[in-house]
C-alpha positions in Angstrom: 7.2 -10.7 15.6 10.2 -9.9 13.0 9.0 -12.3 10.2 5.7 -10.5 10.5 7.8 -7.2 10.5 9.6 -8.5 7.4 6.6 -9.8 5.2 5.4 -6.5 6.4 7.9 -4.5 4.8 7.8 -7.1 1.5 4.2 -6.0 0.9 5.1 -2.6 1.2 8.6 -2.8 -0.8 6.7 -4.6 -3.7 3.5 -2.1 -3.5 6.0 0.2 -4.0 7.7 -1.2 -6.8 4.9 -2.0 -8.3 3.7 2.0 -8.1 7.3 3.1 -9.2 7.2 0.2 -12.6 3.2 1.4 -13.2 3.9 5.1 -13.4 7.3 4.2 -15.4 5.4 2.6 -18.1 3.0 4.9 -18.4 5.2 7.5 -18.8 7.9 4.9 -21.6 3.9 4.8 -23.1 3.6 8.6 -23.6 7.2 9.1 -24.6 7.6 6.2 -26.7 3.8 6.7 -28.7 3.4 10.5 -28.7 6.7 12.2 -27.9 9.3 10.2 -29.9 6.9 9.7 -33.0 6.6 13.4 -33.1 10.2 14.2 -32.7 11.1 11.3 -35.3 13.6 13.4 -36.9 15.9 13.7 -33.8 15.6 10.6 -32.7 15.7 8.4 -35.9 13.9 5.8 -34.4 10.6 4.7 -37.3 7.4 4.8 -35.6 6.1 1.5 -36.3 8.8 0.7 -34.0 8.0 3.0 -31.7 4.3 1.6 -31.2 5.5 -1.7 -30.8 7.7 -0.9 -27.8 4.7 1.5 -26.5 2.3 -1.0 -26.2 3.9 -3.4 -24.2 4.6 -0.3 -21.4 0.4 -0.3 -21.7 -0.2 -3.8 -20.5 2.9 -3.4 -17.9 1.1 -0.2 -16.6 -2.2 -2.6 -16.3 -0.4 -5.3 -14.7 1.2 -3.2 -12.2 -1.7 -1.8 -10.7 -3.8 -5.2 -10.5 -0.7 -6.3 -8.6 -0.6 -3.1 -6.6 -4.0 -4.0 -5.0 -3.1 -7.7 -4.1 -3.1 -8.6 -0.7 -1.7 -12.4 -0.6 2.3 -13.0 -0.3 2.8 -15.3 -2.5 0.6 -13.8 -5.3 2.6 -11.0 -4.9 5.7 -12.3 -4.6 4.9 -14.0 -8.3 3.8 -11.0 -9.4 6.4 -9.1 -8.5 8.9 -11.8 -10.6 6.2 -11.8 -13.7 6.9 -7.7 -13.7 10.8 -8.2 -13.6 11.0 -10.8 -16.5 8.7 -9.2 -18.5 10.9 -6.1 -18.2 14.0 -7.9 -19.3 12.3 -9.4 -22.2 11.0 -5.8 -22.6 14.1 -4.6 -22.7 15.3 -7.5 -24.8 13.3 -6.1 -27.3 13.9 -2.9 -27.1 17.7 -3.9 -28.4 16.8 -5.9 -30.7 14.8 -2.7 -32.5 17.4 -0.7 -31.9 19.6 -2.9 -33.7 17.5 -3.8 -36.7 17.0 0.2 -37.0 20.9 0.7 -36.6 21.4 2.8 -39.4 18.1 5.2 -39.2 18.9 5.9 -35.1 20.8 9.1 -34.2 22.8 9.7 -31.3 19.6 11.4 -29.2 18.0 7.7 -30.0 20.6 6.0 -28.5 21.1 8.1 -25.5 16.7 7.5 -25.4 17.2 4.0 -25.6 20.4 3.1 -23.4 18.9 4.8 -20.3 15.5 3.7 -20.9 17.5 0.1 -20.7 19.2 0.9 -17.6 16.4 2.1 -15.3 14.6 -1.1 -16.3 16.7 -3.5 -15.7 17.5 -1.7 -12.4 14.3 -1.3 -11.8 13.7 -5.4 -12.6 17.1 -6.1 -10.5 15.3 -4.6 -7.4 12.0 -6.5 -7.9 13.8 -9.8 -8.4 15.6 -8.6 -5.1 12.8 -8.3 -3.4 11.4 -11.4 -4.6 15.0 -13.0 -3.4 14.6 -11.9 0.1 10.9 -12.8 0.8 12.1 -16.6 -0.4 15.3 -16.1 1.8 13.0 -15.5 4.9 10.8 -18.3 4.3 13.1 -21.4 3.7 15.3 -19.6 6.8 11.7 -19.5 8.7 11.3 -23.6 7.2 14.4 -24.7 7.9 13.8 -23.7 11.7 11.4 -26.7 11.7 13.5 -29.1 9.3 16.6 -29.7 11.8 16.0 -33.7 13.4 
């Protein structure tokens, strides 16, 4: 009864997550595509830069919502580690612009970039969490059946 509680609460944690990374891309999308490019000036960052980063939100947003409406564990549970490294290669990225376009990025552009990092990458640390404790429960559930 509490492992089926527990994977209970995975499916829900990671639909969740998923949700939460989905609408967060879509909205690093719009900013990153529409708002930054218009606002170039203030934030110094070139817009062929700023379409680069905005697609890849795009195919996250896409991703996330096929995995939201997956039902199988273990699918999900890939899924769910797919979304996190892809955000911290994402993010990756995302520095490594930055630091090629050093000189043209003002202070507003760092600030944009910085804490776009940070709620990824906490954002990818709680999915790989989650991921952490579904495999926790199921070699803990194995090993019940492993003692001779």
């Amino acid at each position: 009864m509490e492992l089926e509680q527990e994977a209970n609460n995975f499916y829900k944690n990671a639909k969740k997550l998923f949700f939460i990374d989905g609408v967060g891309a879509i909205l690093s999308a719009f900013l990153l595509g529409f708002v930054l490019v218009k606002l170039e000036s203030f934030f110094g960052i070139p817009p062929s830069a700023l379409y680069i980063l905005a697609i890849f939100p795009i195919f996250f947003a896409i991703f996330d919502f096929y995995s939201y409406q997956q039902k199988d564990e273990n699918k999900i549970k890939l899924l769910l580690k797919g979304i996190a490294m892809m955000n911290l290669l994402y993010s990756l990225l995302s520095i490594i612009l930055a630091i090629f376009h050093y000189q043209t990025i003002t202070f507003l552009g760092w600030i944009y970039i910085i804490v776009e990092i940070i709620i990824i990458v906490v954002l990818a640390f709680f999915e790989l969490k989650e991921v952490k404790k579904l495999n926790n429960q199921n070699s803990t559930f194995f090993n019940l059946f492993n003692h001779t």
